[in-house]
PDB file of the backbone (N, CA, C, O) and the ligand in Angstrom, with CONECT records:
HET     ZN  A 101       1
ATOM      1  N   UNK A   1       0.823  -1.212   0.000  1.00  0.00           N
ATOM      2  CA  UNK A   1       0.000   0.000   0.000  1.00  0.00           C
ATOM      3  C   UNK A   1       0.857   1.262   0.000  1.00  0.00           C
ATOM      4  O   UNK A   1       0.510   2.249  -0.649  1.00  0.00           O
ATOM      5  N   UNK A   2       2.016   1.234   0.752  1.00  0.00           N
ATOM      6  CA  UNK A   2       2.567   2.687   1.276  1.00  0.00           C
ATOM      7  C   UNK A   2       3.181   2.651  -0.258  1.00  0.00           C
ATOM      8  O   UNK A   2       3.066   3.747  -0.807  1.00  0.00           O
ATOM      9  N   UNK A   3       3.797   1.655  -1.057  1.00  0.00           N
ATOM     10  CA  UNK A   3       4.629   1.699  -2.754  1.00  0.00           C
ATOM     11  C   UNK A   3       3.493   1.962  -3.545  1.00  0.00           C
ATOM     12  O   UNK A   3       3.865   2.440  -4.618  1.00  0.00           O
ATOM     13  N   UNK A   4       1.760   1.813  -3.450  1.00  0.00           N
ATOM     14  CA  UNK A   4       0.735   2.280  -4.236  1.00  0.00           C
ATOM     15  C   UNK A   4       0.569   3.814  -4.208  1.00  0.00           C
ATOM     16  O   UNK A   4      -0.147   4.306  -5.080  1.00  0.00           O
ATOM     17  N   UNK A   5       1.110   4.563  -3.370  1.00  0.00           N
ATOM     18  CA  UNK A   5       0.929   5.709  -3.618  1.00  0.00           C
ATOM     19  C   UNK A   5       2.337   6.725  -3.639  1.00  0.00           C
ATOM     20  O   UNK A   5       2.441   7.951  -3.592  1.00  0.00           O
ATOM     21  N   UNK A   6       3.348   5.637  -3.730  1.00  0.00           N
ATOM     22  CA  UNK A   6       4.571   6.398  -4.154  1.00  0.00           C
ATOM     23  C   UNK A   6       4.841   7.966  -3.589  1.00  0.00           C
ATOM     24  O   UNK A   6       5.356   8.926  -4.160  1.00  0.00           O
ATOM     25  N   UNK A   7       4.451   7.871  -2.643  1.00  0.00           N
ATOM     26  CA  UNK A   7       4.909   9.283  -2.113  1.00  0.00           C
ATOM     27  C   UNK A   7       5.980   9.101  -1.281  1.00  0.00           C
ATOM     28  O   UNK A   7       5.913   8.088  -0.584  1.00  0.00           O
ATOM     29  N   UNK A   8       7.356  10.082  -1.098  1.00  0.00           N
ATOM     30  CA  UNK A   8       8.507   9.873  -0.224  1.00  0.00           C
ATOM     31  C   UNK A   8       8.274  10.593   0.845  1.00  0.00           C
ATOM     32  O   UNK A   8       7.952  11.781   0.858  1.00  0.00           O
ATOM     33  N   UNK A   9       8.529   9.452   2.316  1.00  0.00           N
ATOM     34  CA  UNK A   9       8.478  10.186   3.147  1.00  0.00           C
ATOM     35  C   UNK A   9       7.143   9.734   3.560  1.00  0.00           C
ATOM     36  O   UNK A   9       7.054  10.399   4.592  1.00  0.00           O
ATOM     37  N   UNK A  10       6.050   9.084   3.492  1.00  0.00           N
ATOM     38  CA  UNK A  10       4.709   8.839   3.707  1.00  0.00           C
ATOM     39  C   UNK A  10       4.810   7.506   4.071  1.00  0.00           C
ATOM     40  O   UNK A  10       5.653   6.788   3.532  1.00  0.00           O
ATOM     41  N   UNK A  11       3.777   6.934   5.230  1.00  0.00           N
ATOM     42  CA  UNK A  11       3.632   5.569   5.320  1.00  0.00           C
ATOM     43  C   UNK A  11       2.200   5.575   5.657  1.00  0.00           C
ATOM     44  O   UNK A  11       1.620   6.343   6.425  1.00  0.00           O
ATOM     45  N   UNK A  12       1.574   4.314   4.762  1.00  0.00           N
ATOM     46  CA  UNK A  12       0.804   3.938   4.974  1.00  0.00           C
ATOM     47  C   UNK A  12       0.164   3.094   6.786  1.00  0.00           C
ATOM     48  O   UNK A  12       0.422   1.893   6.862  1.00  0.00           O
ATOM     49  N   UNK A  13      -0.373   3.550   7.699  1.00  0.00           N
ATOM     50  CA  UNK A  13      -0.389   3.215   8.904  1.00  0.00           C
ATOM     51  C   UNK A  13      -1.314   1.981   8.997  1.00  0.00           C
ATOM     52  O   UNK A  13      -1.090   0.973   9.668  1.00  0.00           O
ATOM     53  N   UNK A  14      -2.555   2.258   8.096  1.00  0.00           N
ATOM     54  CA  UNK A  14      -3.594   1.495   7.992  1.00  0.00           C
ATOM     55  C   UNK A  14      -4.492   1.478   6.733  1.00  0.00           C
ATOM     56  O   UNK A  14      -4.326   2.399   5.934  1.00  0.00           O
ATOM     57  N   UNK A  15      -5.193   0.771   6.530  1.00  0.00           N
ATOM     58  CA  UNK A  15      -6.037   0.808   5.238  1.00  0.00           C
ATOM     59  C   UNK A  15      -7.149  -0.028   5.973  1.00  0.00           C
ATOM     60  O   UNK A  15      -6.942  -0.901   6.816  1.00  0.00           O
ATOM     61  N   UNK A  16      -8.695   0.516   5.370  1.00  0.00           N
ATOM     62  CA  UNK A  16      -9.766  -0.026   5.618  1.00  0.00           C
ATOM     63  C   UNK A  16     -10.008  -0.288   3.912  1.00  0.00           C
ATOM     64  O   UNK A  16      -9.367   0.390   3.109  1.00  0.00           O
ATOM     65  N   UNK A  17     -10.839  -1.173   3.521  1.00  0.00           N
ATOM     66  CA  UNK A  17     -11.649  -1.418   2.455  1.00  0.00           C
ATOM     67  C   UNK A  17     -13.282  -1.290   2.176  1.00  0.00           C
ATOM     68  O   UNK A  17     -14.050  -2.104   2.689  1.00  0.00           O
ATOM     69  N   UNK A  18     -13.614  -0.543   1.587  1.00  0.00           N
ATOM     70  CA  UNK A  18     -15.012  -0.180   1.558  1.00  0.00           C
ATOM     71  C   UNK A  18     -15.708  -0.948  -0.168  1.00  0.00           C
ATOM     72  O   UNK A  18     -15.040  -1.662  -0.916  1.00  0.00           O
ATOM     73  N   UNK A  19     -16.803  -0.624  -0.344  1.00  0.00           N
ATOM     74  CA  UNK A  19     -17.017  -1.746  -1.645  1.00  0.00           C
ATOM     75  C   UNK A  19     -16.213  -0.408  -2.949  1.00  0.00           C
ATOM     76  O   UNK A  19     -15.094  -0.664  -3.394  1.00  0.00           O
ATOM     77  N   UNK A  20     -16.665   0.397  -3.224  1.00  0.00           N
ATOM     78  CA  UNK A  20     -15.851   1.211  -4.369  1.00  0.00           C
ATOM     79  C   UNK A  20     -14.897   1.980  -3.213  1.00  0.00           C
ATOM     80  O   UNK A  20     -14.640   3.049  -3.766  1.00  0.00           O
ATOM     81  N   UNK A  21     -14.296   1.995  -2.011  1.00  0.00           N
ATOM     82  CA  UNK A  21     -13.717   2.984  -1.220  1.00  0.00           C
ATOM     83  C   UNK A  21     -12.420   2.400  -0.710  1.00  0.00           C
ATOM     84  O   UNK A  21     -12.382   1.416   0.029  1.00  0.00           O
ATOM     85  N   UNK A  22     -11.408   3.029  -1.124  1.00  0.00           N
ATOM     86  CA  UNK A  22     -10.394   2.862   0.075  1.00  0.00           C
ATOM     87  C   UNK A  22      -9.814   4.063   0.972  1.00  0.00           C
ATOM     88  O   UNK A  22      -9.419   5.146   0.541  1.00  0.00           O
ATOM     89  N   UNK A  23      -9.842   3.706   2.107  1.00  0.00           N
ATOM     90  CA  UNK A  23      -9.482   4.306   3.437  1.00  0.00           C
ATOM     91  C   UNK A  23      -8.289   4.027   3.741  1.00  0.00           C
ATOM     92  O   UNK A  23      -7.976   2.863   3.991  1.00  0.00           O
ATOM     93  N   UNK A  24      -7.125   5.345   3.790  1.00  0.00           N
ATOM     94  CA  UNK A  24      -5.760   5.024   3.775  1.00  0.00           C
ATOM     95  C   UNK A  24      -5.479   5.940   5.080  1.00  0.00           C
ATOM     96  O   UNK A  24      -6.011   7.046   5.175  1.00  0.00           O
ATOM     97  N   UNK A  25      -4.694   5.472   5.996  1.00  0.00           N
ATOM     98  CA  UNK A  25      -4.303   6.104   7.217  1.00  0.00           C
ATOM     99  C   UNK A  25      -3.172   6.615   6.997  1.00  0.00           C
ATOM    100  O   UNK A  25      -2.858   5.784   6.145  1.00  0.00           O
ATOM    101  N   UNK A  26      -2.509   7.118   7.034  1.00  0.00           N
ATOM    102  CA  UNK A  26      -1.105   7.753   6.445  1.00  0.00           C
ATOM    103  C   UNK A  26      -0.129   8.836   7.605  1.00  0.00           C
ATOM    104  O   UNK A  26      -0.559   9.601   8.469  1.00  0.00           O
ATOM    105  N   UNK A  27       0.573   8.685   7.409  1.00  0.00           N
ATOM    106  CA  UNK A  27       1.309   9.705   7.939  1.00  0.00           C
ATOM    107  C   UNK A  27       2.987  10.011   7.692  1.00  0.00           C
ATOM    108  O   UNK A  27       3.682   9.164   7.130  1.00  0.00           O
ATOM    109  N   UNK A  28       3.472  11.126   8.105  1.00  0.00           N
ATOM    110  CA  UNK A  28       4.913  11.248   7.215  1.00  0.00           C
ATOM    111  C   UNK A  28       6.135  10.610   8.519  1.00  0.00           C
ATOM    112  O   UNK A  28       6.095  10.684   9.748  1.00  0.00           O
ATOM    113  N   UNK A  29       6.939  10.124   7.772  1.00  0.00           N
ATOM    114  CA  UNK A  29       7.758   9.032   8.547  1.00  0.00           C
ATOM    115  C   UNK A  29       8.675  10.140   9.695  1.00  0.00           C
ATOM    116  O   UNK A  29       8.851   9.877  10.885  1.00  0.00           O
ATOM    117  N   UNK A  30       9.225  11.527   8.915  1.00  0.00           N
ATOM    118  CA  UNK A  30      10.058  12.060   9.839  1.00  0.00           C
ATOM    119  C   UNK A  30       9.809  12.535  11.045  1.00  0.00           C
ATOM    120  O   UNK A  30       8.629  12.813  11.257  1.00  0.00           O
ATOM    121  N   UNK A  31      10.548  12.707  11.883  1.00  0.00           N
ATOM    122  CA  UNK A  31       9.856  12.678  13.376  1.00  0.00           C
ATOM    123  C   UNK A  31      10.482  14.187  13.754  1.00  0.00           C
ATOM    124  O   UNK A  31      10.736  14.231  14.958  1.00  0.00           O
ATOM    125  N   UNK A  32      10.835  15.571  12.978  1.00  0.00           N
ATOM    126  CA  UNK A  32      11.006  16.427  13.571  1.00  0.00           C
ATOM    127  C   UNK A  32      10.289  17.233  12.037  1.00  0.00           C
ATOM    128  O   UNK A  32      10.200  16.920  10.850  1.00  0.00           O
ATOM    129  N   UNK A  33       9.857  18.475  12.938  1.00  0.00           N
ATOM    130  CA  UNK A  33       9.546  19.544  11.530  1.00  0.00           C
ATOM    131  C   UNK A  33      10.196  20.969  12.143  1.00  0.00           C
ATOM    132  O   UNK A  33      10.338  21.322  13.314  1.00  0.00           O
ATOM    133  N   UNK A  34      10.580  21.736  10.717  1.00  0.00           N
ATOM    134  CA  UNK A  34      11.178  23.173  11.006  1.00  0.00           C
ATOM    135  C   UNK A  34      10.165  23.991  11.441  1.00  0.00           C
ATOM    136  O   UNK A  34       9.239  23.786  10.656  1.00  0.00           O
ATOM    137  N   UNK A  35       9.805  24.851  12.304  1.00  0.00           N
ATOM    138  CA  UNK A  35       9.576  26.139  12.994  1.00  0.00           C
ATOM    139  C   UNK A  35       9.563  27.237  11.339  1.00  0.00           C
ATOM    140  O   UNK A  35      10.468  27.935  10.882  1.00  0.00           O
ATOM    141  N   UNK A  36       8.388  27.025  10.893  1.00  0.00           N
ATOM    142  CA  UNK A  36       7.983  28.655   9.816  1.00  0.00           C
ATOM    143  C   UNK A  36       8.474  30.712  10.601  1.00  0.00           C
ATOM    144  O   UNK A  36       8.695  31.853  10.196  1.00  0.00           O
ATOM    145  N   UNK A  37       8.393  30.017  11.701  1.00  0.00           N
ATOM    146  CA  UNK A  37       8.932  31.275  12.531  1.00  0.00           C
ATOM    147  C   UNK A  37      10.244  31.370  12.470  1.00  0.00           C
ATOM    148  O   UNK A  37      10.807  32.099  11.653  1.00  0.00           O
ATOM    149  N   UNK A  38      10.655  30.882  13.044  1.00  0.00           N
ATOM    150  CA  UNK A  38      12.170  31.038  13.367  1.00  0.00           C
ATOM    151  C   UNK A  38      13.606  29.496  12.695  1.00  0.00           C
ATOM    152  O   UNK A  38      14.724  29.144  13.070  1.00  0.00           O
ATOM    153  N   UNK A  39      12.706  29.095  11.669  1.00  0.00           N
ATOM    154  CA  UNK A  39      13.513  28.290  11.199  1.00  0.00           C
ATOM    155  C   UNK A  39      14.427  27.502  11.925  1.00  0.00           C
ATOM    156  O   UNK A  39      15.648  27.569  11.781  1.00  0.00           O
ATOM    157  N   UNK A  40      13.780  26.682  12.781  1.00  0.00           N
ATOM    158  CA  UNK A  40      14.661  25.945  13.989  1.00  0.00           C
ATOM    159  C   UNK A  40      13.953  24.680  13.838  1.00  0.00           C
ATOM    160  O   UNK A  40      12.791  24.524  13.464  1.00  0.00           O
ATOM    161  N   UNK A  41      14.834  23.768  14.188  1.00  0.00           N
ATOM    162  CA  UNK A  41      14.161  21.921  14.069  1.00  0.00           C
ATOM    163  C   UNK A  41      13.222  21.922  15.008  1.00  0.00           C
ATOM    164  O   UNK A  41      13.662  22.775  15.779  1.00  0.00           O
ATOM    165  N   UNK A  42      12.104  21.493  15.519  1.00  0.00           N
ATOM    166  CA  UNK A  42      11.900  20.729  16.831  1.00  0.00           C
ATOM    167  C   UNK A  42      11.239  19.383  16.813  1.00  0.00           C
ATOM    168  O   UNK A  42      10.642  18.863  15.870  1.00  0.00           O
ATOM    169  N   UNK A  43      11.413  18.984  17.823  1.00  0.00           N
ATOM    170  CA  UNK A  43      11.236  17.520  17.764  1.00  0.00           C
ATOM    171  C   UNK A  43       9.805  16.742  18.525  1.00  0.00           C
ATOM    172  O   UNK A  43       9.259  15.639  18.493  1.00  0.00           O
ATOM    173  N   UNK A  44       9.561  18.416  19.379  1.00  0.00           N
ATOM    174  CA  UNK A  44       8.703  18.113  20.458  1.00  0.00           C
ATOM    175  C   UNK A  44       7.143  18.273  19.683  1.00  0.00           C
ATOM    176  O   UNK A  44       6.767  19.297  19.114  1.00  0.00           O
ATOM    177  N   UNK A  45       6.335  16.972  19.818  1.00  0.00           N
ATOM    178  CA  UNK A  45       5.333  17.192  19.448  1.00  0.00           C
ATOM    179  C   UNK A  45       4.117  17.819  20.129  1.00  0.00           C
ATOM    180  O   UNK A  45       4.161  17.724  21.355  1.00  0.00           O
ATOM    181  N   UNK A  46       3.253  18.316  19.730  1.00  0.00           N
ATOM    182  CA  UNK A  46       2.418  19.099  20.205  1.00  0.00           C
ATOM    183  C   UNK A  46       1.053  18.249  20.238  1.00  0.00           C
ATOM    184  O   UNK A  46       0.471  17.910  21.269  1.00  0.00           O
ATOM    185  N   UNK A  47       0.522  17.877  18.504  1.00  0.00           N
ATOM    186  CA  UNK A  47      -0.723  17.064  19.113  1.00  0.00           C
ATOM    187  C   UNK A  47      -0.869  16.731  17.495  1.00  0.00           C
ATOM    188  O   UNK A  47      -0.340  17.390  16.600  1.00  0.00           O
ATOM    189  N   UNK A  48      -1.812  15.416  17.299  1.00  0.00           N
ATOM    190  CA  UNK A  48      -1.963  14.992  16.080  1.00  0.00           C
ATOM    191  C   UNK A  48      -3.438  15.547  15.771  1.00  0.00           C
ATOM    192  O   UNK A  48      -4.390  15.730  16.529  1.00  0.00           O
ATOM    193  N   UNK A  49      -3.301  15.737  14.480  1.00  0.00           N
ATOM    194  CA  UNK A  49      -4.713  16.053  13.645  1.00  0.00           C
ATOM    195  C   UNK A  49      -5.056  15.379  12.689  1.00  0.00           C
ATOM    196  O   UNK A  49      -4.405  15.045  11.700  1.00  0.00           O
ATOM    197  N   UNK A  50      -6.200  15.145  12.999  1.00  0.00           N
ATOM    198  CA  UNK A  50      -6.487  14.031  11.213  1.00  0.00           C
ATOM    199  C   UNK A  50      -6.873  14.857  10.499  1.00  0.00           C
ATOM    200  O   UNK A  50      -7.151  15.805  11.233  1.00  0.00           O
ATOM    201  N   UNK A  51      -7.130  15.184   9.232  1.00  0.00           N
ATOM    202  CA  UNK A  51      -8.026  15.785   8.357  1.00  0.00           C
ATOM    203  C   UNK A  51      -7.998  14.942   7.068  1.00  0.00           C
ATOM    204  O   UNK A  51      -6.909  14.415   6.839  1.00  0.00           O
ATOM    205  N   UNK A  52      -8.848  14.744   6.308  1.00  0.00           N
ATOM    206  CA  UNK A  52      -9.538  13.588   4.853  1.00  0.00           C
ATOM    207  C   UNK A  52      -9.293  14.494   4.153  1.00  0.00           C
ATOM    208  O   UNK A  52      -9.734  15.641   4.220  1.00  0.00           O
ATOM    209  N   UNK A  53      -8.459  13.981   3.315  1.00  0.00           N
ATOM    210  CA  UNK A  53      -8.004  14.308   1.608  1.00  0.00           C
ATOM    211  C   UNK A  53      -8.751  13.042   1.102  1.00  0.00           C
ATOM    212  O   UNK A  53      -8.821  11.908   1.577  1.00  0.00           O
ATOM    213  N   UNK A  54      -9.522  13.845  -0.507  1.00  0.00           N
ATOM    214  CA  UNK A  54     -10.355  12.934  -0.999  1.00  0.00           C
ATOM    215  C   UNK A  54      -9.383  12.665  -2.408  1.00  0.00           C
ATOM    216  O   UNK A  54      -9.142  13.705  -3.021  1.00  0.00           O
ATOM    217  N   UNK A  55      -8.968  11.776  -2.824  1.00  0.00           N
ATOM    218  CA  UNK A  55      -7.774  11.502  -3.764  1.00  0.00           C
ATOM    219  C   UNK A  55      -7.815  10.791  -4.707  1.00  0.00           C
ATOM    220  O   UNK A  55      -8.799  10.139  -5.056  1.00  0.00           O
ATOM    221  N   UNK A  56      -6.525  10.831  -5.354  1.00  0.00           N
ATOM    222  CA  UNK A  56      -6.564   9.700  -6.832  1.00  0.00           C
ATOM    223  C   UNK A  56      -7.500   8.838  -7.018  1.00  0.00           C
ATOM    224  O   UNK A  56      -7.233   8.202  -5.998  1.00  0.00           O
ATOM    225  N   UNK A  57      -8.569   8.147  -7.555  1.00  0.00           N
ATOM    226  CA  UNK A  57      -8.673   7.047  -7.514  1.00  0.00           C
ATOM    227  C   UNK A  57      -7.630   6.047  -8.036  1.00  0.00           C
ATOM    228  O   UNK A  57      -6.745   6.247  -8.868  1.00  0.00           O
ATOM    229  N   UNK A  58      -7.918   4.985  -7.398  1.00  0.00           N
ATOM    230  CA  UNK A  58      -6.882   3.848  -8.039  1.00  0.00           C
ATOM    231  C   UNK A  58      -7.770   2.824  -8.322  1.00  0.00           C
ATOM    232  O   UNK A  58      -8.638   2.399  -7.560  1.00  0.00           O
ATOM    233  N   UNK A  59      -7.484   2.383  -9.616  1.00  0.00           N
ATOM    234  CA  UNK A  59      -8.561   1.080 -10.473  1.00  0.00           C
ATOM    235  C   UNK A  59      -9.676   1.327 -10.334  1.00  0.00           C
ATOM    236  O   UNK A  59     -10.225   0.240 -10.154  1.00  0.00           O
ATOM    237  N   UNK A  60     -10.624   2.346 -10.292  1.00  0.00           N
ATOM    238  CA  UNK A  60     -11.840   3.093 -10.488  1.00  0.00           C
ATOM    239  C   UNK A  60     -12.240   2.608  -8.710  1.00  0.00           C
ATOM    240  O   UNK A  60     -13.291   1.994  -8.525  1.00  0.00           O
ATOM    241  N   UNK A  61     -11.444   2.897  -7.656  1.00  0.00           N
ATOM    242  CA  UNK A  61     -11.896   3.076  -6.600  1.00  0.00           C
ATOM    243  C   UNK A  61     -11.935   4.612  -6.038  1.00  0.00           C
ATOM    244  O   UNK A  61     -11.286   5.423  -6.699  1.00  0.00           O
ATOM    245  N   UNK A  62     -12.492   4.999  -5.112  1.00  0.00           N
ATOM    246  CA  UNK A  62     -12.162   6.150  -4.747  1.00  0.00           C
ATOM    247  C   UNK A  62     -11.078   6.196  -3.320  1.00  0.00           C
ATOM    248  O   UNK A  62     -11.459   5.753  -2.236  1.00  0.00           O
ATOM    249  N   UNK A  63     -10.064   6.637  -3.467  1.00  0.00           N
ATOM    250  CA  UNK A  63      -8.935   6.278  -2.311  1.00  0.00           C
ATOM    251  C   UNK A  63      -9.729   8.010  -1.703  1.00  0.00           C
ATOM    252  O   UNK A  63     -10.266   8.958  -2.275  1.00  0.00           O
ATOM    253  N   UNK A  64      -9.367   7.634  -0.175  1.00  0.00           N
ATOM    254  CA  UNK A  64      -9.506   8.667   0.701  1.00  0.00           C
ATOM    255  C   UNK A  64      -8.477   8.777   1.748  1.00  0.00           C
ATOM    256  O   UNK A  64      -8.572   8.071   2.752  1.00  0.00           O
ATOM    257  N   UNK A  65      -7.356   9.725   1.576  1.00  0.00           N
ATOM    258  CA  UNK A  65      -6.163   9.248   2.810  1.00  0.00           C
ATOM    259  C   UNK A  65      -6.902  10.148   3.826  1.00  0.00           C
ATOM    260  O   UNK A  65      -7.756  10.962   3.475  1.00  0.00           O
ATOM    261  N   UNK A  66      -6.431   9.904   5.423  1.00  0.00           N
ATOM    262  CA  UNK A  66      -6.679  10.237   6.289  1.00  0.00           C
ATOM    263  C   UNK A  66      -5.417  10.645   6.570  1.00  0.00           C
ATOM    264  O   UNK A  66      -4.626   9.705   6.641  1.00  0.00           O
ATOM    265  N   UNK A  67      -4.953  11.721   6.756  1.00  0.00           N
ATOM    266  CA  UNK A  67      -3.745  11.930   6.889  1.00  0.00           C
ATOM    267  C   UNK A  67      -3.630  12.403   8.307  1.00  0.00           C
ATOM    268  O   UNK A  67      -4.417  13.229   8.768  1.00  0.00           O
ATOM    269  N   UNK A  68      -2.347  11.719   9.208  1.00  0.00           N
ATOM    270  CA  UNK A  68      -2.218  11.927  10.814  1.00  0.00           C
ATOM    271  C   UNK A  68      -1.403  13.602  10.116  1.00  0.00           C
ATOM    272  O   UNK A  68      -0.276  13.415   9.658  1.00  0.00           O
ATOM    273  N   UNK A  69      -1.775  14.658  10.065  1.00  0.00           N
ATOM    274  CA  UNK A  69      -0.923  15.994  10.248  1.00  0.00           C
ATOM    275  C   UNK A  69      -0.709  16.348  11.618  1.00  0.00           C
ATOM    276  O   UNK A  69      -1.668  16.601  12.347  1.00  0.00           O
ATOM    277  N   UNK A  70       0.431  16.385  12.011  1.00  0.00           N
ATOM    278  CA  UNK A  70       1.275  16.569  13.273  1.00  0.00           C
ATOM    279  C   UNK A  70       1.737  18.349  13.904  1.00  0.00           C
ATOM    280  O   UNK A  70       2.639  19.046  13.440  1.00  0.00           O
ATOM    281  N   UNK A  71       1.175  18.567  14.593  1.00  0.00           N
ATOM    282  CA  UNK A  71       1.552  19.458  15.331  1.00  0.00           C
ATOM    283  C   UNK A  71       2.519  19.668  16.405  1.00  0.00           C
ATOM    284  O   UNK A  71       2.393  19.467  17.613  1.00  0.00           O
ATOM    285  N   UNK A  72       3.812  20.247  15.524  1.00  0.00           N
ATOM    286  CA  UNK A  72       4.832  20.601  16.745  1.00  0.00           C
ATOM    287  C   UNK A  72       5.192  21.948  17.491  1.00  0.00           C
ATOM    288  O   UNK A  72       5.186  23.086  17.022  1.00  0.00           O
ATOM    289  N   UNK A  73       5.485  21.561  18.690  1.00  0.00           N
ATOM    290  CA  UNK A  73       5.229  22.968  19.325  1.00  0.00           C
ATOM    291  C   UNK A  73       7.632  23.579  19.315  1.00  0.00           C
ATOM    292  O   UNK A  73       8.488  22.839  19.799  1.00  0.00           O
ATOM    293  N   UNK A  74       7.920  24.843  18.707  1.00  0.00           N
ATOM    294  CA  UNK A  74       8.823  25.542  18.668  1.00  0.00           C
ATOM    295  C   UNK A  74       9.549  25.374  20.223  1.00  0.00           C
ATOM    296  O   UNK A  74       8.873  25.646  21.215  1.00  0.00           O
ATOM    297  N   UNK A  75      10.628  25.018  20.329  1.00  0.00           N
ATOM    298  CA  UNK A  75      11.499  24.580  21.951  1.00  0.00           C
ATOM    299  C   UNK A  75      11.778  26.338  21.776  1.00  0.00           C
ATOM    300  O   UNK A  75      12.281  26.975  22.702  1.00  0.00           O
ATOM    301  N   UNK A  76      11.425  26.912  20.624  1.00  0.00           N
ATOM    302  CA  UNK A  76      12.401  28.363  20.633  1.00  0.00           C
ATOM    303  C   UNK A  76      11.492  29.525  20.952  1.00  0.00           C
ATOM    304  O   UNK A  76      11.658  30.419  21.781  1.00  0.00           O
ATOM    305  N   UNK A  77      10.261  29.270  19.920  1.00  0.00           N
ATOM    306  CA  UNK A  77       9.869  30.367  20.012  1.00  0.00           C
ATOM    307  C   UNK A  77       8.311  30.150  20.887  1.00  0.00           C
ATOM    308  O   UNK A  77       7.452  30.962  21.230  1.00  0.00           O
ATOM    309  N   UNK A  78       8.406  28.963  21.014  1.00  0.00           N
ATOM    310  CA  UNK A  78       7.045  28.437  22.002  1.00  0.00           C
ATOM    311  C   UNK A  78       5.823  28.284  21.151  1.00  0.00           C
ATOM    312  O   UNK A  78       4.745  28.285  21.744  1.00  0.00           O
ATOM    313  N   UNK A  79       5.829  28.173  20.062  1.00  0.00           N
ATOM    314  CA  UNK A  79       4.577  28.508  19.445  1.00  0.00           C
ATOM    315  C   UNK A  79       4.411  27.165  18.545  1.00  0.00           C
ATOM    316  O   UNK A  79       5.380  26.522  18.140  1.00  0.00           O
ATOM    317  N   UNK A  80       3.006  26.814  18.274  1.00  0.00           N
ATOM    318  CA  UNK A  80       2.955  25.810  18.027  1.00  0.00           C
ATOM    319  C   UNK A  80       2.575  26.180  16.731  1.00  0.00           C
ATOM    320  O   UNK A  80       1.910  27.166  16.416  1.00  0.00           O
ATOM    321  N   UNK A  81       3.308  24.836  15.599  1.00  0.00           N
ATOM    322  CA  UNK A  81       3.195  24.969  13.804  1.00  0.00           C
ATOM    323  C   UNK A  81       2.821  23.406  13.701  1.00  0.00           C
ATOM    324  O   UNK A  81       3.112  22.410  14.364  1.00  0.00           O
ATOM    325  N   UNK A  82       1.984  23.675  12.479  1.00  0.00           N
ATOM    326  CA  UNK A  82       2.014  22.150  11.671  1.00  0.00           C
ATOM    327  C   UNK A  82       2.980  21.922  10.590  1.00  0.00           C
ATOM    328  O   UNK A  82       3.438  22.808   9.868  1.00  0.00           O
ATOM    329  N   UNK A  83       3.295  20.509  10.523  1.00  0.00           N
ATOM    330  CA  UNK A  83       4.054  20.273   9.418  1.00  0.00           C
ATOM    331  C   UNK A  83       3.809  20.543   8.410  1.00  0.00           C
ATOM    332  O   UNK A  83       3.058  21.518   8.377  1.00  0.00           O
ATOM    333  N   UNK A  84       4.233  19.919   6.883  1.00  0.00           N
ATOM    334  CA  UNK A  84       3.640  20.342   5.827  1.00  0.00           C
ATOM    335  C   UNK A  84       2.989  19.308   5.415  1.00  0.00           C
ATOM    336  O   UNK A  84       2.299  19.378   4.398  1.00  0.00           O
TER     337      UNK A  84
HETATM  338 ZN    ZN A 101       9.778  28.910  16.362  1.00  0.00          ZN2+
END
């Protein structure tokens, strides 16, 4: 599943199957994101968000990723950013 959608950096977490639907759980493998503020790594996570991207179909299904988007909170500037 995670090589069906060829994206780098993405893993497939889970997949449900629906009759025309697939349900893809996803999320991005790296475990730190840069600070849009102050351009600094951090590592410290803040809190996960799901939000549904409705996507490609594949073989006339309709794929729907659920993507875990991760919220990290700045060690610098204290402020909390999402990844990309
Ligand atoms: Zn910052």
């Amino acid at each position: 599943m995670t090589q069906l959608l060829n994206l780098p950096g993405v893993i497939v977490e889970d997949s449900l199957e629906r009759e025309s639907t697939i349900i893809l759980s996803v999320r991005a493998t790296n475990k730190t994101a840069v600070c849009p503020r102050c351009d600094r790594k951090s590592h410290r996570l803040h809190q996960n968000k799901r939000h549904l991207v409705k996507d490609l179909p594949i073989s006339n299904r309709a794929v729907i990723l659920s993507v875990n988007r991760r919220q990290f909170k700045c060690e610098f500037c204290r402020k909390p950013f999402s990844e990309i």
